[in-house]
C-alpha positions in Angstrom: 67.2 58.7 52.2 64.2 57.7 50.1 64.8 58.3 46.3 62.0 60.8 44.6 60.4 59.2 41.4 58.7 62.1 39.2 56.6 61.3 36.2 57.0 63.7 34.3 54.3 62.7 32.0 51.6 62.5 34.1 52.7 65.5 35.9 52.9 67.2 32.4 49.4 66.1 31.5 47.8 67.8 34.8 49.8 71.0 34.2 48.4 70.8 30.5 45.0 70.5 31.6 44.8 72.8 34.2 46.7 74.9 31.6 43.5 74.6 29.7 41.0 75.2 32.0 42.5 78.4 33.0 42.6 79.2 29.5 38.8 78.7 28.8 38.1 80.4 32.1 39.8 83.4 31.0 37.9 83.4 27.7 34.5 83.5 29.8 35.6 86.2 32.2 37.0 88.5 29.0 33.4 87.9 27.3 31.5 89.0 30.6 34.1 92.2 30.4 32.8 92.9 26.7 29.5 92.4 27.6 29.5 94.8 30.5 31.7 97.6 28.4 29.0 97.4 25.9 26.3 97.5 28.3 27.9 100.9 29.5 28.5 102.9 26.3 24.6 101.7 25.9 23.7 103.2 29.3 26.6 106.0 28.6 24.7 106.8 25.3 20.7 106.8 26.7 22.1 109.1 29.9 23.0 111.7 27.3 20.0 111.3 25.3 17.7 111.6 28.7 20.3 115.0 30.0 19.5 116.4 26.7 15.8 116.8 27.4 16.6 118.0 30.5 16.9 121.4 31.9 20.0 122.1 33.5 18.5 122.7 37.6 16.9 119.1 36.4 20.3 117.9 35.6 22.3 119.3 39.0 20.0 117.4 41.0 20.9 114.2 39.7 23.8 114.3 40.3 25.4 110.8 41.9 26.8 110.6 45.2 29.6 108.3 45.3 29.7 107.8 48.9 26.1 105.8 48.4 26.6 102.4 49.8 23.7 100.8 47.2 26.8 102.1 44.6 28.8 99.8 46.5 30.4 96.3 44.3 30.7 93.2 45.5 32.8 90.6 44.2 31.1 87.7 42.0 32.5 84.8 40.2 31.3 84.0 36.6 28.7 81.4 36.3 30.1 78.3 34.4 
């Protein structure tokens, strides 16, 4: 049998690090989600203005379909 040597230090460093770069990864990915909530209340709050000077036939015909594919997300990654 061949005896296991663990440095534990070293190990503990990488951990550490990649402890951190997680961490400041998640920061960026919760900042992109508070941009794009914002961006939608924004959106959210001109729709309404725009359906208010609308008449109401105006307003059933623009109706979304959800089955359209151009509706359709695809997954990105955050740019560093």
């Amino acid at each position: 049998m061949t005896e296991v040597t663990i440095n534990a230090d070293g190990d503990l460093e990488a951990i550490n690090n990649q402890i951190g770069i997680l961490s400041d990864e998640l920061g960026k990915i919760n900042q992109a989600k508070d941009n794009i909530i914002g961006q939608i209340a924004q959106l959210q709050g001109v729709a309404s203005y725009l359906r208010g000077k609308l008449s109401t036939e105006e307003i059933e015909e623009l109706e979304v379909d959800s089955d359209d594919p151009d509706l359709e997300r695809s997954i990105e990654t955050p740019k560093e």
